[in-house]
N, CA, C and O atoms as a GROMACS GRO file, in nm:
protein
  240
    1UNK      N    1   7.410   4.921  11.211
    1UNK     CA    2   7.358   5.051  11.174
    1UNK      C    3   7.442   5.108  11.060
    1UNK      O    4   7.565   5.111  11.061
    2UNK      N    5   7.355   5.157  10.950
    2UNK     CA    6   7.467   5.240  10.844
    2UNK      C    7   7.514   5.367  10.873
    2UNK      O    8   7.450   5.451  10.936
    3UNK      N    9   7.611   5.379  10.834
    3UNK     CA   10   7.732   5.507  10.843
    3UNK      C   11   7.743   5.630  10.740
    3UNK      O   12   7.753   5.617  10.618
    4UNK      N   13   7.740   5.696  10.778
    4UNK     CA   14   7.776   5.788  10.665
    4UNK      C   15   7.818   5.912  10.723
    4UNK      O   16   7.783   5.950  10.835
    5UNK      N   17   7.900   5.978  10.639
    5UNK     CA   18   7.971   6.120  10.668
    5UNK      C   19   7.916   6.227  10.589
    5UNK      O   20   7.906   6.222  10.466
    6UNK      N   21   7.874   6.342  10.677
    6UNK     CA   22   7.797   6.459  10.583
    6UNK      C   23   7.879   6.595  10.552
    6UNK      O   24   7.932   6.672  10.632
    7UNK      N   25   7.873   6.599  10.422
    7UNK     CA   26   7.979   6.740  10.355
    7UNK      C   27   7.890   6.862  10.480
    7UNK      O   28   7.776   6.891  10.442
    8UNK      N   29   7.919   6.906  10.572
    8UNK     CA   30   7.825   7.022  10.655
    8UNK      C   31   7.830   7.140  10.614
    8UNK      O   32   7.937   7.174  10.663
    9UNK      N   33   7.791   7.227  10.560
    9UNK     CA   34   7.852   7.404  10.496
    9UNK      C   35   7.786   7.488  10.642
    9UNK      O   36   7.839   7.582  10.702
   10UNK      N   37   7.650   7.415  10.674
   10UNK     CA   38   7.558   7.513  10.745
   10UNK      C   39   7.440   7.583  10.640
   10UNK      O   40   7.338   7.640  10.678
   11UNK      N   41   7.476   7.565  10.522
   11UNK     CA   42   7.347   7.593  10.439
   11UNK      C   43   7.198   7.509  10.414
   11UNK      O   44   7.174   7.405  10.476
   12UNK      N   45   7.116   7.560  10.327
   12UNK     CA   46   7.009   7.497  10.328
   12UNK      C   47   7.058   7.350  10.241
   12UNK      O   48   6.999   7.250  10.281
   13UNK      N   49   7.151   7.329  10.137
   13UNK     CA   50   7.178   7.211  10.072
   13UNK      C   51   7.212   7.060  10.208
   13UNK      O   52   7.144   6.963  10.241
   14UNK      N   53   7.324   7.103  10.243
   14UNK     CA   54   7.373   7.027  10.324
   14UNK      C   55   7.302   7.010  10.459
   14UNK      O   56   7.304   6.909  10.530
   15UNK      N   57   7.236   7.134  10.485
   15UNK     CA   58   7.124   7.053  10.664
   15UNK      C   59   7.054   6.970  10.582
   15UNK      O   60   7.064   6.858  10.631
   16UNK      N   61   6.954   6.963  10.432
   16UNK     CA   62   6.889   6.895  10.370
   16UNK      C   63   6.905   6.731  10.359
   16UNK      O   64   6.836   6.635  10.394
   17UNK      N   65   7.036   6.750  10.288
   17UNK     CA   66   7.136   6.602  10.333
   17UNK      C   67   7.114   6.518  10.474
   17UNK      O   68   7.069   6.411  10.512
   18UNK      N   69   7.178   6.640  10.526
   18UNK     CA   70   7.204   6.536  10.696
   18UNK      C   71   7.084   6.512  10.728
   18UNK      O   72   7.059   6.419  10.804
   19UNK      N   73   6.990   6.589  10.680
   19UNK     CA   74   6.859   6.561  10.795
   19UNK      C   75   6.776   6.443  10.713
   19UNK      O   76   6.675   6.398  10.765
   20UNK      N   77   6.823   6.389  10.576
   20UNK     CA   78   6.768   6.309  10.441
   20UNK      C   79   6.868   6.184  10.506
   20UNK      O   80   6.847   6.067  10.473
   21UNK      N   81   6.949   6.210  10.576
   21UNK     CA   82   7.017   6.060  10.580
   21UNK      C   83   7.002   6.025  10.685
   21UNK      O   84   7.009   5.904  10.705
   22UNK      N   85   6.974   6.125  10.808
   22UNK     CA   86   6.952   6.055  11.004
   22UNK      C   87   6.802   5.987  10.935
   22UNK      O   88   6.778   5.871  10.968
   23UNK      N   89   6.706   6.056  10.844
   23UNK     CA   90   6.539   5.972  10.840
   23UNK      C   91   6.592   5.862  10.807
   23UNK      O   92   6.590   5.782  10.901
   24UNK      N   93   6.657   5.808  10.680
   24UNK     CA   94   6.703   5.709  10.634
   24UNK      C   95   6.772   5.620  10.714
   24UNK      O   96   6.818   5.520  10.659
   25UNK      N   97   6.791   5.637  10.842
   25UNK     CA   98   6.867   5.610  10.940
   25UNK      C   99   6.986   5.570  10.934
   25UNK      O  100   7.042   5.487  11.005
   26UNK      N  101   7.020   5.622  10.860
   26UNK     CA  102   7.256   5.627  10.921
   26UNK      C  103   7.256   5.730  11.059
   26UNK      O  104   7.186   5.810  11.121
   27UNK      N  105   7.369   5.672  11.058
   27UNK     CA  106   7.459   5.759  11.184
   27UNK      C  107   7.525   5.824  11.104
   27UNK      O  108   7.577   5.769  11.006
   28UNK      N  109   7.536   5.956  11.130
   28UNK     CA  110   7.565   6.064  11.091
   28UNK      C  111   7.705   6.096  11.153
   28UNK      O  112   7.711   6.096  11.276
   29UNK      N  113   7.807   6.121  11.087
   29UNK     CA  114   7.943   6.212  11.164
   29UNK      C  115   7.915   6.342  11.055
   29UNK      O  116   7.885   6.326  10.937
   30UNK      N  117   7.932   6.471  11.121
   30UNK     CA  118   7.928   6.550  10.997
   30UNK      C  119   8.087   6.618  10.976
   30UNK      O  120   8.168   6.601  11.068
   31UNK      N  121   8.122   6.684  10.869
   31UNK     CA  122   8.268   6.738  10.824
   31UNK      C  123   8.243   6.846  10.787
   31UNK      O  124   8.173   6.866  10.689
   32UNK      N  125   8.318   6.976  10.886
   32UNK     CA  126   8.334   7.070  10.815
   32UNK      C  127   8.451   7.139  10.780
   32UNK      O  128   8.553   7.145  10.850
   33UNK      N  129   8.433   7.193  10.667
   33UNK     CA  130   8.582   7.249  10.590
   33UNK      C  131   8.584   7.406  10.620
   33UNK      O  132   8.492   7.469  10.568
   34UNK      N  133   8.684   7.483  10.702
   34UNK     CA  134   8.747   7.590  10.739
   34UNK      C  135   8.822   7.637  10.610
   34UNK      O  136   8.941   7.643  10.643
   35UNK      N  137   8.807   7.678  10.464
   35UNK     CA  138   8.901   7.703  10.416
   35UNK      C  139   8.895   7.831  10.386
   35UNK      O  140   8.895   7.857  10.266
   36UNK      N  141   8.888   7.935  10.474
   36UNK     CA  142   8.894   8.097  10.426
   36UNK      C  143   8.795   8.176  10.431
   36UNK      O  144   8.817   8.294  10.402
   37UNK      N  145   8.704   8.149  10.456
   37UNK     CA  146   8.541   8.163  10.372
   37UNK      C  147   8.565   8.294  10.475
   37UNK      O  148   8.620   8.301  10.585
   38UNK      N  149   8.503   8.385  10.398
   38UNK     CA  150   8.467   8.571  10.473
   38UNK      C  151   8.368   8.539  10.615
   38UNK      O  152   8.388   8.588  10.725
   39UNK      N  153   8.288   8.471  10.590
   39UNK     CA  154   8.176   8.495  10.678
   39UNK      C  155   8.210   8.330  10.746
   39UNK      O  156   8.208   8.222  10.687
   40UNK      N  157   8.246   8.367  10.914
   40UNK     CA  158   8.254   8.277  10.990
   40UNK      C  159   8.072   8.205  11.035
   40UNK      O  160   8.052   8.111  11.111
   41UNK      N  161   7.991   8.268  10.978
   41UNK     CA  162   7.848   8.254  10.979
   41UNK      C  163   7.826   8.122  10.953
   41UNK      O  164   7.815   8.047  11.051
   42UNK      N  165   7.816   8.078  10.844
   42UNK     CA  166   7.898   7.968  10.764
   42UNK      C  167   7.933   7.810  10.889
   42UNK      O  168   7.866   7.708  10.902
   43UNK      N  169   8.048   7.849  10.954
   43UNK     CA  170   8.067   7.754  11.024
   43UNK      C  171   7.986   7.709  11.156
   43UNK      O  172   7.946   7.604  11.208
   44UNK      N  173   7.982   7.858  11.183
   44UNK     CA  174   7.859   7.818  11.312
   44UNK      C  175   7.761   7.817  11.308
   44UNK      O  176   7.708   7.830  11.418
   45UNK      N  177   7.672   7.802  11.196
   45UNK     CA  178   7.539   7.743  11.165
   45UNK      C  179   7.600   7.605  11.142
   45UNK      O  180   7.547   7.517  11.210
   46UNK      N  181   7.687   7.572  11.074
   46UNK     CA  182   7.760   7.385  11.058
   46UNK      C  183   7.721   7.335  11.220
   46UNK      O  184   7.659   7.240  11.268
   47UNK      N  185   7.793   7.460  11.275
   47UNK     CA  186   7.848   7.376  11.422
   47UNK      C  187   7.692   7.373  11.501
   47UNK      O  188   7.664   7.288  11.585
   48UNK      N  189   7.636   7.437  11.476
   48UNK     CA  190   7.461   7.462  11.553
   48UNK      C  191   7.410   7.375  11.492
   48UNK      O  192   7.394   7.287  11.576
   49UNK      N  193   7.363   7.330  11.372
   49UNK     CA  194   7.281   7.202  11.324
   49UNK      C  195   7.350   7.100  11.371
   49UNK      O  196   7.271   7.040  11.443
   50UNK      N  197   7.433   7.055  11.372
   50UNK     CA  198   7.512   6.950  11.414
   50UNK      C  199   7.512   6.890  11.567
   50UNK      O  200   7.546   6.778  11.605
   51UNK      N  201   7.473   6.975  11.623
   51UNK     CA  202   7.483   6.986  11.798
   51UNK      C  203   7.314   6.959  11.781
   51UNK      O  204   7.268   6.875  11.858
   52UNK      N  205   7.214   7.025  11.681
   52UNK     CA  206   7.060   7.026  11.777
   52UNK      C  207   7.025   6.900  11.695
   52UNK      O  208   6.912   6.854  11.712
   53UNK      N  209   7.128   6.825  11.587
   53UNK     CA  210   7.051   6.681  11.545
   53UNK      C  211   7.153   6.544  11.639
   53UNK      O  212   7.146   6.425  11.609
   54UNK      N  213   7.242   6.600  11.755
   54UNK     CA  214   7.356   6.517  11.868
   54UNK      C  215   7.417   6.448  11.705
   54UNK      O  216   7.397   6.332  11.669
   55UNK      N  217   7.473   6.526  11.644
   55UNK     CA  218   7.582   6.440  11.570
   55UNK      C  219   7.735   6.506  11.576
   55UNK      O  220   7.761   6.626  11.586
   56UNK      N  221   7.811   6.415  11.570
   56UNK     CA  222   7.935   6.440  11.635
   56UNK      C  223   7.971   6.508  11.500
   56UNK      O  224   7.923   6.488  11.388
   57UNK      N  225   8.103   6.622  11.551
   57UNK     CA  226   8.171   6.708  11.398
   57UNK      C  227   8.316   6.672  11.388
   57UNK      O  228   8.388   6.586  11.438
   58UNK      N  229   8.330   6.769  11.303
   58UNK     CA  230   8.507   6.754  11.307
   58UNK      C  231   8.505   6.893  11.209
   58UNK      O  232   8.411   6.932  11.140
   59UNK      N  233   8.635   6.954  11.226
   59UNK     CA  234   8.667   7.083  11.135
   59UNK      C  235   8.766   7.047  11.065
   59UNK      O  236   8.837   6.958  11.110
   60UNK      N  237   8.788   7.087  10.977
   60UNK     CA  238   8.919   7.049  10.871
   60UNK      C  239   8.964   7.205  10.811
   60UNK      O  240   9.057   7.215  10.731
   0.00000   0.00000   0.00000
């Protein structure tokens, strides 16, 4: 099975991605980056798409 790791923001670019590469069928790990951002909104839409497509995360 192919692999791939998805940049996650929680925006419309990046769910676009992940959801363009599970059709394509990779396995998905997604990555999200914590670096400051005002609106914790942001991460927990990352962390909510990520959970309703079962792909595993990580925070950085």
């Amino acid at each position: 099975m192919k692999k791939a790791i998805v940049l996650l923001s929680g925006g419309l670019d990046s769910a676009t991605a992940l959801y363009l590469a599970l059709n394509e069928g990779y396995r998905c790990h997604c990555l999200i980056f914590d670096y400051g951002q005002r609106h914790l909104r942001e991460i927990e839409a990352a962390k909510k798409i990520a959970r309703k497509v079962k792909c595993a995360f990580r925070m950085v």
